[in-house]
Phi, psi and omega in degrees: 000122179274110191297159174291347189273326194297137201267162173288148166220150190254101171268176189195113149232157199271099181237119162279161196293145163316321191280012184262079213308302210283353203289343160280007134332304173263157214229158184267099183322110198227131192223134192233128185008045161085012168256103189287170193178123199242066190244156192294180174301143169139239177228139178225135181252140145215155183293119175209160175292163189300121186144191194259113176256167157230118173280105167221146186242159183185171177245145178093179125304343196271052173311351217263353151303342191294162170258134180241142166211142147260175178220122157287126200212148189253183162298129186088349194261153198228081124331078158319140195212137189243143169207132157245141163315164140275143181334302201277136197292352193246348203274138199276147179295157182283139176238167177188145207239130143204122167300102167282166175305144132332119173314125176247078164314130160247104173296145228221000000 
């Protein structure tokens, strides 16, 4: 049983296109209701409260490229948010939302 307190958590993965070689040079910008974070290509978890965020991602400095969504997450719920840059370095990136299922124990 997932209590009302318990915080959501938001995951977020970066993946740049193969033809894009340098772009894991430079790092991903992740901005959560305006709290920014500068983290490497990959998968980034973070905790936040149960409710409606707005999430935007981007490479670089070059914020101006970023995916924006908002998302609604419940207690206890886990959200995936997958994002690629575009080839063209200013044309804004794809963000895309997937819910995982909830964990289920099953007795054997």
């Amino acid at each position: 049983m997932v209590t009302s307190d318990a915080p959501a958590t938001l995951e977020i993965v970066a993946e740049p296109p193969a033809l894009m070689l340098f772009a894991r040079l430079v790092k991903v910008s992740i901005d959560i209701d305006g709290a920014l974070a500068r983290v490497r290509w990959g998968t980034n978890a973070f905790a936040v409260a149960p409710g409606e965020h707005v999430v935007a991602v981007g490479s670089g400095y070059n914020f101006n490229s970023k995916g924006v969504l908002t998302v609604s997450v419940a207690a206890g719920e886990t959200v995936r948010l997958r994002y690629t840059p575009h080839f063209i370095k200013n044309f804004r990136g794809k963000l895309v939302v997937e819910r995982l299922p909830e964990m289920r124990i099953v007795k054997r």
